[in-house]
N, C-alpha and C positions, 0 to 999 in steps of 0.2 A: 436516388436510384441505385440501383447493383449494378456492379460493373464487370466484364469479362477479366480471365489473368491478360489477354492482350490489351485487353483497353487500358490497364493499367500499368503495362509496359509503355504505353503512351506516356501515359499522363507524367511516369515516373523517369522520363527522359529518354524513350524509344527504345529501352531491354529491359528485359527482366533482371532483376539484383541490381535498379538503377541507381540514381543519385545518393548521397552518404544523410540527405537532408528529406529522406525518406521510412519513414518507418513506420511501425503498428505498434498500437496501445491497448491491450487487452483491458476491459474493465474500465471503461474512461469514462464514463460518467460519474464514477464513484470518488470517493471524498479524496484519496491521492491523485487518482488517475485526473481529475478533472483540472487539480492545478497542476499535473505533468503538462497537460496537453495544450492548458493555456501558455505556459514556460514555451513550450515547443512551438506554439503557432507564432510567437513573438520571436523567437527564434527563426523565422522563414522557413520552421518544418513543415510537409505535408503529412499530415498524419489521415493515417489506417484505422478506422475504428468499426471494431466487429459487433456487431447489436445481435441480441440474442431471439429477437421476435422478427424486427423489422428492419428495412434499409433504409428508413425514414426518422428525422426525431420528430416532426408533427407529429402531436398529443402522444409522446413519449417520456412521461412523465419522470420517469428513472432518469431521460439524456437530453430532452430538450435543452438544457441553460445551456449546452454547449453551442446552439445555434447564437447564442446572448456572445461569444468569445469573440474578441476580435482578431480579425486573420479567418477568420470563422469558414472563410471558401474555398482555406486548405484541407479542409477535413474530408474527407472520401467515405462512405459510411457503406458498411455491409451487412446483410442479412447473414449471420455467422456465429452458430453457436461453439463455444470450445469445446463441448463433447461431439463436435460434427467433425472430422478429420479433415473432410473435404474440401467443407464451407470455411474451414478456419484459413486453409492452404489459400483459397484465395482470397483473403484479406492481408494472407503475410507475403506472397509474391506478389516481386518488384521492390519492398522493401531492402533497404540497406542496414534496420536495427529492430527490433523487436522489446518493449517494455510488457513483460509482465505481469500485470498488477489486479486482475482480477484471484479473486477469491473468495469463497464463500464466508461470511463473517454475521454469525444469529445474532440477533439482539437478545435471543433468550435459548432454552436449552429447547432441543429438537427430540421427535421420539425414536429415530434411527441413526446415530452420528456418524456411523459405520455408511452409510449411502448415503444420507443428506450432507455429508461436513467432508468426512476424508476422500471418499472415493471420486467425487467430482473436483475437489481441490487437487488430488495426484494425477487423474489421468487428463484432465484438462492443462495442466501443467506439461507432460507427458506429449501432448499433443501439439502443444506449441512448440516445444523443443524441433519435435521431428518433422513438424511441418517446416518449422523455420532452418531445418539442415536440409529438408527436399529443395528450400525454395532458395539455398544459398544465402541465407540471411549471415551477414557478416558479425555481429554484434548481438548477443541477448540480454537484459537487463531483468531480472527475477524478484520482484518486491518479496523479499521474506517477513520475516519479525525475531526479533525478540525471544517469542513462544517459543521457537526452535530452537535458543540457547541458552535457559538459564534454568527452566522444570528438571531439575533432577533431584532424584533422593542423596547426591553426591556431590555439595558446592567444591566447587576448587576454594585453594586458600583464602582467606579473609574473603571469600564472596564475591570476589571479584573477577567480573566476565569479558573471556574476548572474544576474538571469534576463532577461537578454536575449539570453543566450547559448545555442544549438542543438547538439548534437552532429552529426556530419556522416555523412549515412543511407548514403553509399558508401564514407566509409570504413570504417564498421565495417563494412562486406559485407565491404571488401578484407582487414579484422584478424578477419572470422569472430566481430565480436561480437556476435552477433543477436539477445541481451537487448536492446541498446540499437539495435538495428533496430527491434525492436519499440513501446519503450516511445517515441521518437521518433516515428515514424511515425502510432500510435494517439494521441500528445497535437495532433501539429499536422492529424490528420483531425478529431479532434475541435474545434479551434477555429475550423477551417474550416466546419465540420456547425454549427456553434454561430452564428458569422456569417450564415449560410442563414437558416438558422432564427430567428433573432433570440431567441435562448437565453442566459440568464445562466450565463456557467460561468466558474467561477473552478479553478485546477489547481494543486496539491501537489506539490514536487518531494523527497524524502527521501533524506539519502544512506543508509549501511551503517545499518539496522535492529537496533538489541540491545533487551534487554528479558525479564520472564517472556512465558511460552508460557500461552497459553488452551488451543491444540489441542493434538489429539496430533501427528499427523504432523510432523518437525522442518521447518521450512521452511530454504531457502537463506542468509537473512543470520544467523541464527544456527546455522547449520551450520559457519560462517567459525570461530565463536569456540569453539565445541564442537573443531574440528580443532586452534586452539592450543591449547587446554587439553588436549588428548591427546598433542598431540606427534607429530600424524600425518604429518608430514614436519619431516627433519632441518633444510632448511635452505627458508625464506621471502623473498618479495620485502618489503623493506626500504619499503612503500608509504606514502606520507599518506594515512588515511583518512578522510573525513567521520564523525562518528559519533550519531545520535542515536536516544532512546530509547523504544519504540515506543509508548508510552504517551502521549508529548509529541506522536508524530506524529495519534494518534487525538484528543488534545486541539486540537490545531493544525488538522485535519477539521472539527471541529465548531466553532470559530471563525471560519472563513473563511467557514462558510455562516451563523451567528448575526449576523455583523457586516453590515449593510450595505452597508459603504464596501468590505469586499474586492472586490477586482477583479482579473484577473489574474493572472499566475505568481506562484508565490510560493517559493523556496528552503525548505528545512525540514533545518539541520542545526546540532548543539548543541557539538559539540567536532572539532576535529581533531587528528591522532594519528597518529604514524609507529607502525610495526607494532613494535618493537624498543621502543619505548616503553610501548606497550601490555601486549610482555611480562611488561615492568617492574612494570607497575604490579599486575598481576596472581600475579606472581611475590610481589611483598610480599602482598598477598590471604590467596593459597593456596598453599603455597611446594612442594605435595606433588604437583602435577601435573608433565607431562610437559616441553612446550610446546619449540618447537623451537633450535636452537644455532644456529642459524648465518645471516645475512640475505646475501640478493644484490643489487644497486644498483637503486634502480627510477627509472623516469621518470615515476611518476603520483604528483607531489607540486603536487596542485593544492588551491586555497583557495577554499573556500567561501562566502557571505554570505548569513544571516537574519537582515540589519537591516529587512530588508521586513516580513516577519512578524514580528518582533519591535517594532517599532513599531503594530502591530497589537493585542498586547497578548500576544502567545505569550510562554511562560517555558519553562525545560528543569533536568530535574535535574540533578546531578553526575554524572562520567562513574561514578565510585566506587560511591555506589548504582546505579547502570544493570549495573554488571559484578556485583554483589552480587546481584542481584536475577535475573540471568540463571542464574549459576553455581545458586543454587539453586532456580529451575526446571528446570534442565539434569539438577542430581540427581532431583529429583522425578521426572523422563520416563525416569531412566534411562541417560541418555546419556552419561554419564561414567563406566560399570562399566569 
């Protein structure tokens, strides 16, 4: 059911901007958000979750498994799109933290990236910010990526990235990468909206995503490893990739906003990994998959750094279980027949 902003001052301990163990998860049925939320119901959080059709997850095929979570009767569910200013406002009053983690992400290229990728990823961004400074929201947590710091036509020395570093919003227009239009654009509006506002936000940057699956729908970063394992193309770019496991990312969310001292960007990536390597390791795995022959030279052999968040107190599994633990969700959904 949809609930009033008073009702939800109820619920959230009789005022609005109640409890600290109150928050909203934008995006939570999706492949981070859904192990955020299970992390947080285990945690004794009541979480906020704004759905974009309905207030229900019966036959919601995008958010139902979240009824599957246990703790599963802290969840508050609202009819609330983030392009609705209004609708979002009440799903984030009464909260004490705001994660997030929604963003548009294709599985494949779009015919307008300019309205279908950037402009709902910034002003949905945009609107949470400000809804959550109307609504006194104490804490914000901004899943970024990656994409927003390392696409330039200008690496820093030996290639290696912290978070000081921007990707560059024209060139990927010029290289047509408009994930990372987007996800750039939408972090530095939001820390702009964040300075306005005089709003605590601190942002998450993750490289390549593996990990089991909550949802059904396959998402993009494990579509990557779903395509090696089939051997859906003969021959691969030979890439370095960041690799971390999304369960560390979900863990790594709710640290940044538990700790006090976080501030700032913070990198989130546990191993790096040329693709031919990767094969490798998976090849000893599972020796009976496809996976492809042949690699082509690449130029994105760039290096990553989570001593920030690691000095924080983040940990990361091994890459070994992360691929173990993928492959068989992967079978579970079916995605391997």
């Amino acid at each position: 059911m949809e609930y009033t902003p008073k009702e939800v001052a109820v619920m959230s301990g009789g005022a609005v901007g109640g409890g600290r163990l109150v928050v909203c998860v934008t995006g939570a049925g999706g492949y981070i958000a859904s192990w955020l939320v299970k992390i947080l119901l285990s945690k004794g959080y009541t979480v906020h979750v704004p759905l974009q059709v309905t207030s229900s997850l019966a036959g919601d095929k995008k958010n139902e498994h979240l009824k599957n979570l246990e703790n599963s009767e802290k969840l508050v569910l609202f009819k609330a799109d983030l392009l609705n200013y209004g609708e979002l406002y009440s799903a984030i009053v009464g909260c004490s933290g705001v994660f997030h983690v929604a963003s548009p992400v294709p599985l494949g290229s779009v015919p307008n990236p300019e309205k279908e990728l950037v402009e709902p990823a910034v002003d949905g961004t945009l609107n949470v910010l400000k809804a959550s400074a109307d609504a006194e929201v104490k804490k914000i947590v901004f899943v970024s990526s990656t994409a927003a710091i390392f696409v330039t036509p200008n690496p820093p020395e030996n290639n290696f990235y912290d978070e000081e570093c921007w990707s560059d919003t024209e060139y990927c227009r010029v290289t047509e990468n408009w994930y990372c239009v987007s996800k750039t654009l939408a972090e530095k509006r939001a820390w702009e909206c964040a300075k306005e506002r005089g709003l605590e936000l601190v942002t998450v940057c993750p490289t390549l995503n593996l990990g089991p699956m909550l949802q059904n729908p396959v998402n993009a970063s494990s579509l990557f490893l779903v395509k090696l394992l089939r051997g859906d193309k003969d021959t691969v770019p030979n890439a370095v990739r960041g690799i971390v496991d999304v369960r560390d990312v979900a863990e790594a969310l709710v640290l940044v906003y538990e700790k006090q001292e976080a501030s700032g960007r913070y990198l989130c990536s546990a191993h790096c990994v040329r693709t031919c390597e990767l094969v490798d390791i998976l090849k000893r795995m599972y020796p009976n998959y496809k996976y492809p022959k042949e690699y082509t030279a690449s130029s994105h052999d760039d290096c990553l750094s989570s001593k920030k968040l690691q000095n924080l107190g983040w940990h990361f599994r091994p890459l070994e279980e992360t691929l173990a633990d993928s492959v068989e969700s992967f079978r579970g959904h079916g995605l391997l027949e």
